[in-house]
C-alpha positions in Angstrom: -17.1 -2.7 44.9 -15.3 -1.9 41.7 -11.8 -2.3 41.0 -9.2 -1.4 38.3 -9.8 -4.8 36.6 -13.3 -3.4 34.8 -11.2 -0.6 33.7 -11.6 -0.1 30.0 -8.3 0.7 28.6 -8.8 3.5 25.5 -8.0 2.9 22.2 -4.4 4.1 21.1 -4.3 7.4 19.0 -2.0 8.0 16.5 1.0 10.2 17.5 -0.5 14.3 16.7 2.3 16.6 16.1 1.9 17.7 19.6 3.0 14.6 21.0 6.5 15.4 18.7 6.5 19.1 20.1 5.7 17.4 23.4 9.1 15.2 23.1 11.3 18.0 22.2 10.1 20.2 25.0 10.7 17.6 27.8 13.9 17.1 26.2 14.9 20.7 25.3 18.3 20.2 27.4 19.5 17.4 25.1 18.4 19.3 21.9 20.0 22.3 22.9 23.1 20.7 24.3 23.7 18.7 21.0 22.8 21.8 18.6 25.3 24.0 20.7 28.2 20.8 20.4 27.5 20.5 16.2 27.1 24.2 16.1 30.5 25.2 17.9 32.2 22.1 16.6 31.5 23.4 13.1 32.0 26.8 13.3 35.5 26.0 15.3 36.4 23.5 12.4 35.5 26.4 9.7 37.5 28.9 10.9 40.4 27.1 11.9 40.9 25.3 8.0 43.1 27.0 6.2 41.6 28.4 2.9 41.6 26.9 -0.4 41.5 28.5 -3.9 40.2 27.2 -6.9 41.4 27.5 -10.6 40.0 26.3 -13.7 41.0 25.7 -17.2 38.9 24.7 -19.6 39.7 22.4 -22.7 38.0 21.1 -25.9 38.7 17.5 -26.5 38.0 15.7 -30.0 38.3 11.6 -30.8 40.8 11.0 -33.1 41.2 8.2 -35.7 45.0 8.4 -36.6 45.6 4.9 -35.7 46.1 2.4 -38.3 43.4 0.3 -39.5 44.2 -3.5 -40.2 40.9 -4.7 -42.2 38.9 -2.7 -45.0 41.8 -1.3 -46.4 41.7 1.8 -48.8 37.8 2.8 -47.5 39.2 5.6 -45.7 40.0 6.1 -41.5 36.7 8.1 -41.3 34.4 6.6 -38.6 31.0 7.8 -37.4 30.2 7.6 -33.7 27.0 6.9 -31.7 26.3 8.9 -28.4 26.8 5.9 -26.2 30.4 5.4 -27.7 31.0 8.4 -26.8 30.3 9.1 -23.7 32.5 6.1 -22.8 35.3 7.3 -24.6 35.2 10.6 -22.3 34.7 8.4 -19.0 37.8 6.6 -20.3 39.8 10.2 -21.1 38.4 11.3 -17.7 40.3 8.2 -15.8 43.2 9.2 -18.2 43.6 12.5 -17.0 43.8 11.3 -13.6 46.0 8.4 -14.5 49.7 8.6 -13.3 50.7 9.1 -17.1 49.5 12.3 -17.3 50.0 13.3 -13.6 53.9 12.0 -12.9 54.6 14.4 -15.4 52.9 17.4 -13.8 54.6 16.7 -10.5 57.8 16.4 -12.1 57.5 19.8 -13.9 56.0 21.9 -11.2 58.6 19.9 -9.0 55.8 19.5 -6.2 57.7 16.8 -4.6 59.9 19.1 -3.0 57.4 21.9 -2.9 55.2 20.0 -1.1 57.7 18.0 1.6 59.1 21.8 2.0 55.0 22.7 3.0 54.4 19.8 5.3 58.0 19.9 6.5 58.4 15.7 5.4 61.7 16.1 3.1 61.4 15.3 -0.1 58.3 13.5 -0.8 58.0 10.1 -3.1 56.1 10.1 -6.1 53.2 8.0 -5.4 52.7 9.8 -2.2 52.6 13.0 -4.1 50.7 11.6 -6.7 47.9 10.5 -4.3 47.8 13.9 -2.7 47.8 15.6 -6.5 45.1 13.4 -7.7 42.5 14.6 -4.5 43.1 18.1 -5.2 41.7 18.0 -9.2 38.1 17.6 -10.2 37.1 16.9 -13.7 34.0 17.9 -15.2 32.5 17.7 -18.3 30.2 20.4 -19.4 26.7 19.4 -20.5 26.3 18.1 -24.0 29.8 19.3 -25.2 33.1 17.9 -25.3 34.2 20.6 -23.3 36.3 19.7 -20.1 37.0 21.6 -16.9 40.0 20.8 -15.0 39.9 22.5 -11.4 42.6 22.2 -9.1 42.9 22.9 -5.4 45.5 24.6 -3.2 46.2 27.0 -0.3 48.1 29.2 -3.1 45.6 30.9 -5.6 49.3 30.7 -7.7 50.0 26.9 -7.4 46.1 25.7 -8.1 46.6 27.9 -11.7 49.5 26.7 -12.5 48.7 22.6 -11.5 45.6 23.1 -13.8 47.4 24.6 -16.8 50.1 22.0 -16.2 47.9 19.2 -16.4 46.1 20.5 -19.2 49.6 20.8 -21.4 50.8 17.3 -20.6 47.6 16.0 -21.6 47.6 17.7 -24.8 51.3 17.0 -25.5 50.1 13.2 -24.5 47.6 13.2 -26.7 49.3 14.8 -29.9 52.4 12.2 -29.0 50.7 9.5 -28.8 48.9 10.0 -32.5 52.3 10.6 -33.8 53.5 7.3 -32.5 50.5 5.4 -33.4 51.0 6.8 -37.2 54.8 6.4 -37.7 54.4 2.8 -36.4 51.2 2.3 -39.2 53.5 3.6 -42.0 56.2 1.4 -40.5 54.1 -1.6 -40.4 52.4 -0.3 -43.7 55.1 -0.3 -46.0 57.0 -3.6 -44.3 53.5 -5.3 -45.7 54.2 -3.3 -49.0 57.1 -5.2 -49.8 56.4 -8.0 -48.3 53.2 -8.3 -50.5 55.6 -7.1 -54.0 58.1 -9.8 -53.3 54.9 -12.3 -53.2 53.5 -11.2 -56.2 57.0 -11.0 -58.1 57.0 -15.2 -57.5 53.9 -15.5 -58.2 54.3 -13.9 -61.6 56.9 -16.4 -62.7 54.6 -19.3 -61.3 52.0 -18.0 -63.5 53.9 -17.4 -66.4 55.4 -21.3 -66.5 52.1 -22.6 -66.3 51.1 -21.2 -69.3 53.8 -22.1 -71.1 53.1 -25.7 -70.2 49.5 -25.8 -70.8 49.8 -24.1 -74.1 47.1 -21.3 -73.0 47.2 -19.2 -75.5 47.1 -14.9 -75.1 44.0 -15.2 -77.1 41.9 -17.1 -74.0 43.7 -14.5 -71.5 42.1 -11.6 -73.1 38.8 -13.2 -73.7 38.4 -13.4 -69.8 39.2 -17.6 -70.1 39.4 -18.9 -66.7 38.3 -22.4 -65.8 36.0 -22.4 -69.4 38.0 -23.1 -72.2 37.1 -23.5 -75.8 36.8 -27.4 -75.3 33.7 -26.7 -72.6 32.2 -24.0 -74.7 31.9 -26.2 -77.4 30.4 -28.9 -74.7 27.9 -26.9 -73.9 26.3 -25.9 -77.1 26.7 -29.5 -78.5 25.0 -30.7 -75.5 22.0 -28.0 -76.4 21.8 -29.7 -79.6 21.4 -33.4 -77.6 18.8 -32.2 -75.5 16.7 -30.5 -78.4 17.2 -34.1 -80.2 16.6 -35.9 -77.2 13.1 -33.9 -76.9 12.1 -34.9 -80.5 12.5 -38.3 -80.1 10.7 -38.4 -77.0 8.0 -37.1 -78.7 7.9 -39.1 -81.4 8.0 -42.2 -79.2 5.0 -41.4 -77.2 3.3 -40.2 -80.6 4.0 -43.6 -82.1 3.3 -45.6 -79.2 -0.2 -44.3 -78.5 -1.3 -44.8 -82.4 0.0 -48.5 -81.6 -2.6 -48.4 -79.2 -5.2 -47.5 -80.8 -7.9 -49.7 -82.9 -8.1 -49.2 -86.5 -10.6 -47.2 -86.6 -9.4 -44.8 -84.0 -6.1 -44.5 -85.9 -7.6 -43.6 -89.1 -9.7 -40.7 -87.3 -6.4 -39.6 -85.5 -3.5 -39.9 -88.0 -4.5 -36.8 -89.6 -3.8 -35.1 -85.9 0.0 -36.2 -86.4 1.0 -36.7 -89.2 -1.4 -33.9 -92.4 -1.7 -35.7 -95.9 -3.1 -34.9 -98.4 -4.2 -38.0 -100.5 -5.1 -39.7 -97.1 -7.8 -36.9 -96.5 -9.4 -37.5 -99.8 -9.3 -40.8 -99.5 -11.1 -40.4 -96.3 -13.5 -37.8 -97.5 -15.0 -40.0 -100.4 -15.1 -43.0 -98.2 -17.2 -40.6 -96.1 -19.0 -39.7 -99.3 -20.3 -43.6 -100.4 -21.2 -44.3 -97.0 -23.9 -41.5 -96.8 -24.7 -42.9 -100.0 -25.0 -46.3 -98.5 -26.8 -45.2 -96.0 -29.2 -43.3 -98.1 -29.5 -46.2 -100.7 -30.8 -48.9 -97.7 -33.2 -46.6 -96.7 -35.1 -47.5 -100.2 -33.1 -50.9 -101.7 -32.7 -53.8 -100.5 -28.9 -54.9 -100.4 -29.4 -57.0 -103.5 -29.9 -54.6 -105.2 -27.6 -53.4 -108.0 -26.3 -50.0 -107.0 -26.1 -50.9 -103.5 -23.3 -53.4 -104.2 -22.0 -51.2 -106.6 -21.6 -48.8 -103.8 -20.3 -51.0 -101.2 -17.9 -51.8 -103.7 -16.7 -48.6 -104.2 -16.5 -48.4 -100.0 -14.6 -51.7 -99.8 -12.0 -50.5 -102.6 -11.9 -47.2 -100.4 -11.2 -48.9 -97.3 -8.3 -50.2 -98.9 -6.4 -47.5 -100.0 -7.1 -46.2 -96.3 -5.7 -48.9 -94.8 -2.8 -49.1 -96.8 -2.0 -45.4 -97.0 -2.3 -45.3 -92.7 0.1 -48.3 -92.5 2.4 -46.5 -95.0 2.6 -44.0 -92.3 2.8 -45.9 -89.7 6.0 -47.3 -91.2 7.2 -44.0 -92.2 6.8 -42.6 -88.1 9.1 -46.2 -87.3 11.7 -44.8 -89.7 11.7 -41.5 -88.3 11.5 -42.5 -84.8 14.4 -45.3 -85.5 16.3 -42.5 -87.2 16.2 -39.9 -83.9 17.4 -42.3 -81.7 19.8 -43.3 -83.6 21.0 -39.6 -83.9 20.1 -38.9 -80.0 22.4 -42.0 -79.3 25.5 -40.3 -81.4 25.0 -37.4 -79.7 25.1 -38.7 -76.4 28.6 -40.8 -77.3 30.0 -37.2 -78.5 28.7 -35.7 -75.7 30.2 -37.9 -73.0 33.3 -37.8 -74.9 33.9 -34.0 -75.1 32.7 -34.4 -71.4 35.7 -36.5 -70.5 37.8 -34.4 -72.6 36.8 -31.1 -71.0 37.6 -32.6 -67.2 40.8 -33.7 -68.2 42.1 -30.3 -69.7 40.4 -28.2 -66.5 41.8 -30.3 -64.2 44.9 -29.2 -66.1 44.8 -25.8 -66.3 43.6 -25.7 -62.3 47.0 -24.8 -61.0 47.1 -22.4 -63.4 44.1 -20.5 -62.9 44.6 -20.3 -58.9 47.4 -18.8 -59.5 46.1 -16.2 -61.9 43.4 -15.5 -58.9 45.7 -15.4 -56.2 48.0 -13.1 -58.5 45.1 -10.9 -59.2 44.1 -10.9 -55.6 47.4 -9.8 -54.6 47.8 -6.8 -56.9 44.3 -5.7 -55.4 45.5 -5.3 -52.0 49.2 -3.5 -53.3 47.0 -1.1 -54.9 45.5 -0.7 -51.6 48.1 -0.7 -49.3 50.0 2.3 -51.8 46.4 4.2 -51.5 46.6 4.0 -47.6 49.5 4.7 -46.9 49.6 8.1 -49.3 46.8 8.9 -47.3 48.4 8.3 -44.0 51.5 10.2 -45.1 49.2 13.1 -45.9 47.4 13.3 -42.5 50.2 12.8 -41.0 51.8 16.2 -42.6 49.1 17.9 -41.2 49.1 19.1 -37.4 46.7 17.8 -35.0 46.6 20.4 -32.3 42.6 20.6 -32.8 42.6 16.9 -30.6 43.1 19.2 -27.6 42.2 22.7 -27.4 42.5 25.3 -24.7 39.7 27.2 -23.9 40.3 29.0 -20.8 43.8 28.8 -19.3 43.4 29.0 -15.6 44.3 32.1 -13.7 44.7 32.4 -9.8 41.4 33.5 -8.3 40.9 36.2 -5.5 38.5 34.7 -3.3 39.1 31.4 -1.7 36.4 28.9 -2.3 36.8 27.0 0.8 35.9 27.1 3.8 31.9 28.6 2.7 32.1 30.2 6.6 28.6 31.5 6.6 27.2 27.9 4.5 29.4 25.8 7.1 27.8 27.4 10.1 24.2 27.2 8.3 24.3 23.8 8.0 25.8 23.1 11.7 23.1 24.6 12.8 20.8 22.6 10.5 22.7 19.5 11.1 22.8 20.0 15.0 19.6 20.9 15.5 18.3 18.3 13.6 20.8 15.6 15.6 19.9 17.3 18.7 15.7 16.6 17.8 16.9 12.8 16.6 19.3 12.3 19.6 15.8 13.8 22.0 13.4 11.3 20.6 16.1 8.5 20.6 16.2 8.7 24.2 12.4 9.4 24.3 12.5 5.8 22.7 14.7 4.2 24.7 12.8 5.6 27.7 10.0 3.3 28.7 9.4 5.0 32.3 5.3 7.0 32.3 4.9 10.2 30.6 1.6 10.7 30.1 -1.8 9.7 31.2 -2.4 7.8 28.3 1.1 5.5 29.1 -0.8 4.8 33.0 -4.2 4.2 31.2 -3.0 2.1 28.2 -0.3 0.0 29.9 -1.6 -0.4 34.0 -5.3 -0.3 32.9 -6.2 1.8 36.0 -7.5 5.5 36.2 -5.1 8.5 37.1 -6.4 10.2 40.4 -4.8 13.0 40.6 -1.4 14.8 38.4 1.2 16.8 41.1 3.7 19.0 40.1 7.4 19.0 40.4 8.9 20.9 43.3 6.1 20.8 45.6 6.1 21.4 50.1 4.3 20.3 53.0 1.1 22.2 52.8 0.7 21.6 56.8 3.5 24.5 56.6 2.7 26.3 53.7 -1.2 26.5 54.5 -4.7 25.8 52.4 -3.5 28.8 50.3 -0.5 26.9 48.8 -0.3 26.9 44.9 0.2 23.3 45.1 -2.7 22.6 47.2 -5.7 22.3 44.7 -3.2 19.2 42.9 -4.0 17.5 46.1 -7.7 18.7 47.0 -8.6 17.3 43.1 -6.4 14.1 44.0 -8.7 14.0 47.6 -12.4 14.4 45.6 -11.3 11.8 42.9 -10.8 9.3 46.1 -14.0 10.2 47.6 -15.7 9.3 44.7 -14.1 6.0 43.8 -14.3 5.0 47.8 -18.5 5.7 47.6 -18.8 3.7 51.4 -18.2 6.2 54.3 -16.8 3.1 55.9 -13.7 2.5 53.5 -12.0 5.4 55.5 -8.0 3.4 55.4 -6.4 4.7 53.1 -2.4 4.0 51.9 0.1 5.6 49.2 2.4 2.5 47.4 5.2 2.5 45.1 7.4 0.2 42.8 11.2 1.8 44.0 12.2 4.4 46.2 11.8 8.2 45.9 8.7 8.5 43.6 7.5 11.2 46.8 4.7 8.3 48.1 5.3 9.9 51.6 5.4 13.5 50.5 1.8 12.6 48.4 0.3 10.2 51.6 1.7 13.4 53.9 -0.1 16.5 52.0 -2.9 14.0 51.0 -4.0 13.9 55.0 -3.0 17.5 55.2 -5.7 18.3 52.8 -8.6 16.1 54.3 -7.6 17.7 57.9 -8.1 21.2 56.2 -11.6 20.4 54.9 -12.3 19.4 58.9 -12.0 15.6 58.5 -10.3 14.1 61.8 -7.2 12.2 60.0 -4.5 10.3 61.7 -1.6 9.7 59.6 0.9 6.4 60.4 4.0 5.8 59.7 4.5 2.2 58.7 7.6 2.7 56.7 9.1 1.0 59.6 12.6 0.6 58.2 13.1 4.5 56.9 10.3 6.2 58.5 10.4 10.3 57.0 7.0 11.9 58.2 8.2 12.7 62.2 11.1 15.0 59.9 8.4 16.8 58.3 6.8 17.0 61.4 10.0 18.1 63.6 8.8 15.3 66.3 10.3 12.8 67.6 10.4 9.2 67.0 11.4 7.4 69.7 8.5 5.8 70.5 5.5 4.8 68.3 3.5 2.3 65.9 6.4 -0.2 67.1 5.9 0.0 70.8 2.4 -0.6 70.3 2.7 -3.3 68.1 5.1 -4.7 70.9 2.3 -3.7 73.4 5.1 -1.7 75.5 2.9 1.7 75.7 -0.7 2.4 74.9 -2.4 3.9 71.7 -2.6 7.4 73.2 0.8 7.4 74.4 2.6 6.5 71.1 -0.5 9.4 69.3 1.4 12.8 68.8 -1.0 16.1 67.9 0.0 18.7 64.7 -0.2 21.8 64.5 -3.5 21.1 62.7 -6.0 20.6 65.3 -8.2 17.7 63.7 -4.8 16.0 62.5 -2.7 13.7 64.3 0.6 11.5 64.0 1.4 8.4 64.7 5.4 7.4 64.3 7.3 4.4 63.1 9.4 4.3 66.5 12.7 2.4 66.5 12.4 -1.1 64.6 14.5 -3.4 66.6 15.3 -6.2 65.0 13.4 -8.9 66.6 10.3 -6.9 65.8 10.1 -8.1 62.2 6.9 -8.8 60.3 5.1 -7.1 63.3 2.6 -5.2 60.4 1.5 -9.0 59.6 0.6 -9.5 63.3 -2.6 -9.9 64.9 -2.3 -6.6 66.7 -1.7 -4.6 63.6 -4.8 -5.7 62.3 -6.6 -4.4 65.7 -4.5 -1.2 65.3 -6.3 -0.4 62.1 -9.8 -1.8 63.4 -9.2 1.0 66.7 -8.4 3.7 64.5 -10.9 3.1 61.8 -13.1 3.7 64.7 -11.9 6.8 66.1 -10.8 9.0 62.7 -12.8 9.6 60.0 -9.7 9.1 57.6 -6.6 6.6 58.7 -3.5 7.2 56.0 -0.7 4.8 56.0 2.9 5.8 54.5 4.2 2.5 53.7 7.4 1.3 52.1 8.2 0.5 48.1 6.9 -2.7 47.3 9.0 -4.3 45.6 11.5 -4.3 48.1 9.4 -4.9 51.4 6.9 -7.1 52.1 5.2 -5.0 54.8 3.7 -2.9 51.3 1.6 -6.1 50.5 0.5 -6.6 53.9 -0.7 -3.0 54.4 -1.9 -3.2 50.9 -3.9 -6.2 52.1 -5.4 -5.0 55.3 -6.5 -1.1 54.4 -9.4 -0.3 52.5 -8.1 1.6 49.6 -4.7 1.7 48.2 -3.4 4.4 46.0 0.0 3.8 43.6 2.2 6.9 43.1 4.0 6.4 40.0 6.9 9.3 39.8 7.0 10.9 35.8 9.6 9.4 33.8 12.0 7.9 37.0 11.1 4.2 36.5 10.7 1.7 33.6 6.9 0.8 32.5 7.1 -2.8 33.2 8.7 -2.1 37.0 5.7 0.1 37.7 3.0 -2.2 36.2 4.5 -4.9 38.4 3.5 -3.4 41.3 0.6 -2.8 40.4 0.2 -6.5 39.8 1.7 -7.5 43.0 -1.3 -5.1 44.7 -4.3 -6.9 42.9 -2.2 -10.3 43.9 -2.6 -9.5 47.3 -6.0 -8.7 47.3 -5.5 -4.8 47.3 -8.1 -2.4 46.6 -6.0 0.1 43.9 -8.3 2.9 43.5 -6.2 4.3 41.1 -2.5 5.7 39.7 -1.1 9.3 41.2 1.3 10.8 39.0 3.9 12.5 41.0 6.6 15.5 40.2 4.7 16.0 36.8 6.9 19.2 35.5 3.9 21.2 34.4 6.7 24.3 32.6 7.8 21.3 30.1 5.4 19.6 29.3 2.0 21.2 28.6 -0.1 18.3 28.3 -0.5 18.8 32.3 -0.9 22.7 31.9 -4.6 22.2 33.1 -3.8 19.9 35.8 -1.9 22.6 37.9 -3.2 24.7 40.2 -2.0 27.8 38.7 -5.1 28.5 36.5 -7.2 28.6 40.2 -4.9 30.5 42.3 -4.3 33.1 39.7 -8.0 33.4 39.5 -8.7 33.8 43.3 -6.1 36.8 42.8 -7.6 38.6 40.2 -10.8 38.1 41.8 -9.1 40.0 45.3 -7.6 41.9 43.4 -11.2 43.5 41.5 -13.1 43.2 44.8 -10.3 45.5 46.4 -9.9 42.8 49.2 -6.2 42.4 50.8 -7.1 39.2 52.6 -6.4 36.1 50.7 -9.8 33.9 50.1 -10.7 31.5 52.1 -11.0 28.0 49.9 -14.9 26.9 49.7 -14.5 23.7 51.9 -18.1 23.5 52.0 -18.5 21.6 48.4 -15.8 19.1 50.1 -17.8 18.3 53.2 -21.0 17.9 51.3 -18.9 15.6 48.6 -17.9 13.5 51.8 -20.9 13.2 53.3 -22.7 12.5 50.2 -20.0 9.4 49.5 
């Protein structure tokens, strides 16, 4: 036999937008109960403020640069200034506007301290609290890319709002003009202090200057050349040392001339002489003795060096050699002279040198006091030149007026139309705003609701199939007859069990829930009703022994029944009791007393059920919640089929899935979940699972056929399903 526990649970779909539209229909009394509380609110609030006017004056503000430099003096006050700069400077004239500088004033003039405690009936009012109350009822704005500013003010007089806005406007003009005025009279003050201060300095400093050169003997001559620390000493230093240098250079290069001929063999000095030192008779000499030794040369080729002209020849050569010889070392003397005589005159130099040297520091250490001065006297009579530049210039801006730093535009003027409350915007937007609250309050509950809604919620979270869907608000159909609108909820509920039963012999049959009044007797009740109808003999029992319901449906009584059998006071067919259906009948709780607890767990309940399994083709059992009662789990145990009636959204998820839990624990057959007081006008998903699409049908049906007597339901397809199962 299969159970719910090979029940595949389907995969979760994402949320359509149905399931939203879904939400806000179950929920339409919260939406609608929130938009009409934000909607009135609003509307209520709107029309009860008092209206405000608005009034704007426009102004052109420029930066000025009237205050008083202190560095680079006499390169004029004119400054460039980046985009960045400012656009701080207008923040910072923005917070100025609304500082209490400009806005004590304003109250002052337009006396709003009495105005205003006169309004709001408070006396007279203190400044900062006026000032607080002033400063919410201005806006500044700046308009884009200009230096234009609007100043709006706010008030339930058109009148007042003007004239705060002009008023605030003035006194920040008249700020702004006194405030360059002050700034330039103290620079001229401050300007011409350090005037005299700096004339007095250079007056000493003059005298200083003047006594020096007296004692240094400076004379006017070096002053108008330019002398500063050179004096005629060091200029005469300098090109005497030239002289040295060029002198030094000779010598050096006559020593390393002479020493590398010292060097040199003899015969390497005769061929190189001529290099350093050109003459004349020494090249002649050298040319013949060039001469007679080609001839030499020539002369062995044919005689023998006896021979007469040979030695005549070599005589010459020998004789040659020395007039060479003596004419290089004649030289070579004459380069010692020269060199001797260089460094001798390098030496002198040097001694004069270092001597004019020493003579040179001594008379510039001298005249050093002398020449700061002059400095420091020429560095003060640039910045008196300056200082008499500036301050002309200062004296000449300010002569001229300045009213361009603040310029009126538009002076405000009292408007017509107030621009607050917006009435119609106000409303528009309550009814935005509460609508939308009214949708987010809905699904916030929808959230915070964890009870079943749908099919999907049994299917995902229980894991067992839904039988059958019944709608809200339904009756007995023993009363209300096979023709009921409600009964095709229950005959779909009745062939869904057929099918999962499959075995004829699984004929006990019993309705459970987790809490009280999820309709599990109502469902068991018209459940029994409905096999009766298709001709099944059913016997219903009431085993909700401690608050048994079905004999008030019924109108019988209950005075004696499942109890007194139990107790084996009367017999089964006295404690049976016939309906008004003929192949149904009823068998009561009867009174509990109290020492007949547990008596469902007893060994003649068990025989109760065997008896009437045997004599009815279907037995139904109304039994009580159970989580409550343990008599739930023992029917639950003992019957052939049980059935959980979950009521739509009255319990939380978890409560519902625990008895389902507590049925499988006990060894329960659950054929499957019943969804009970589903309202099918609010929530469409069930639309098909009513019975209205059937019962309108069978109408229009009659009413083409031209019948007036209702049709009769086809119980046929029934009987054959049950005796097929």
């Amino acid at each position: 036999m299969e159970t719910t526990k090979n029940f595949e649970t389907p995969e979760e779909a994402k949320l359509h937008f149905l399931d939203y539209w879904r939400i806000i229909r179950v929920r339409k009394a919260v939406v609608l109960a929130v938009f009409l509380l934000v909607t009135i609110t609003t509307a209520l609030v709107t029309f009860i403020l008092p209206p405000t006017f608005a009034s704007t004056a426009r102004i052109s503000i420029q930066r000025d640069v009237t205050d008083i430099q202190s560095v680079n003096l006499g390169q004029g006050s004119s400054q460039s200034y980046s985009a960045y700069d400012f656009a701080f400077w207008i923040q910072t004239e923005f917070e100025k506007i609304q500082s209490k500088m400009i806005l004590y004033p304003v109250i002052t003039n337009l006396e709003l301290n009495v105005k205003w405690g006169e309004k709001y009936k408070e006396g007279a009012l203190r400044m900062d609290t006026t000032y607080s109350m002033l400063k919410g009822k201005i806006d500044i704005i700046q308009s884009p890319r200009t230096s234009l500013l609007e100043i709006k003010a706010y008030s339930d007089d058109a009148s007042e709002a003007a004239a705060i806005a002009n008023q605030i406007a003035d006194v920040y003009r008249q700020s702004r003009t006194n405030l360059w005025s002050e700034m330039s009279t103290r620079g001229l003050e401050a300007l011409n202090i350090e005037l005299v201060s700096q004339t007095t300095a250079i007056t000493n400093l003059q005298k200083h200057v003047e006594n020096l050169k007296t004692q240094l003997g400076i004379s006017d001559v070096e002053i108008q050349q330019g002398m500063s620390v050179a004096t005629v000493e060091s200029e005469a230093l300098r090109k005497q040392d030239a002289v040295r240098i060029e002198a030094r250079a000779e010598y050096e290069k006559l020593n390393t001339t002479y020493t590398q001929l010292t060097n040199y063999t003899r015969v390497e000095i005769k061929r190189s002489i001529l290099t350093v030192t050109p003459d004349q008779l020494l090249a002649l000499l050298l040319q013949q003795l060039s001469v007679e030794e080609g001839r030499l040369a020539q002369m062995t080729n044919s005689f023998s060096l006896d021979h007469p002209d040979v030695k005549g020849v070599r005589g010459t050569i020998g004789a040659l050699n020395n007039q060479v010889d003596e004419k290089v070392d004649g030289i070579m003397r004459g380069l010692k002279v020269n060199l001797d005589a260089k460094k001798a005159q390098v030496d002198t130099m040097t001694l004069e040198r270092d001597l004019a040297k020493t003579n040179d520091i001594a008379n510039a250490i001298a005249r050093a006091p002398y020449v700061q001065m002059k400095r420091e006297l020429e560095q003060l009579l640039l910045i008196r030149d300056k200082l008499k530049s500036r301050i002309l210039e200062e004296k000449v801006q300010a002569a001229i007026p300045k009213n361009g730093i603040v310029q009126f535009i538009d002076r405000a003027e009292p408007e017509l139309r107030p621009v607050k409350p917006k009435k119609i915007l106000n409303i528009m937007l309550g009814v935005v705003v509460g609508l939308a609250m009214g949708v987010g309050v809905a699904f916030f509950i929808e959230y915070l609701d964890t009870s079943v809604k749908t099919i999907d919620d049994v299917e995902r979270a229980m894991q067992a199939a839904v039988l059958g869907v019944i709608p809200q608000n339904v009756g007995y159909l023993i009363s209300e007859g096979a023709d009921s609108p409600h009964a095709e909820a229950y005959r779909v509920l009745r062939t869904n069990i057929l099918f999962a039963l499959k075995d004829p012999k699984l004929n006990t049959i019993t309705a459970v829930s987790a809490g009280a009044g999820e309709g599990k007797s109502t469902t068991i009740f018209n459940l029994a009703t409905v096999f009766a109808q298709n001709g099944s003999r059913v016997i219903i029992v009431d085993s909700d022994l401690r608050r048994p319901s079905l004999h008030k449906i019924l109108k019988v009584s209950n005075s004696v029944g499942l109890t007194n059998y139990l107790l084996k006071q009367n017999t089964l067919e006295e404690v049976i009791q016939t309906t008004p259906l003929a192949t149904f009948d009823f068998l009561p709780s009867g009174k509990l007393p109290s020492s007949s607890m547990g008596v469902l767990s007893s060994a003649q309940m068990k025989e109760l059920i065997r008896d009437l399994k045997r004599r009815y083709d279907y037995v139904f059992f109304d039994s009580p919640p159970i989580m409550g009662v343990s008599d739930a789990s023992i029917l639950a145990s003992e019957v052939d089929a049980v059935m959980q009636v979950v009521q739509y959204r009255r319990y939380p998820q978890p409560m519902t899935i625990r008895a389902k839990q507590m049925i499988e624990k006990v060894g329960g057959n659950l054929l499957g979940i019943v969804l009970n007081n589903i309202s099918m006008a609010s929530d469409e998903n069930y639309y098909y699972y009513s019975s209205g699409y059937y019962y309108d049908d069978e109408k229009n049906e009659e009413a083409e056929s031209g019948k007036s007597s209702s049709k009769k339901r086809p119980a046929k397809d029934d009987s054959d399903l049950e005796a097929k199962s």
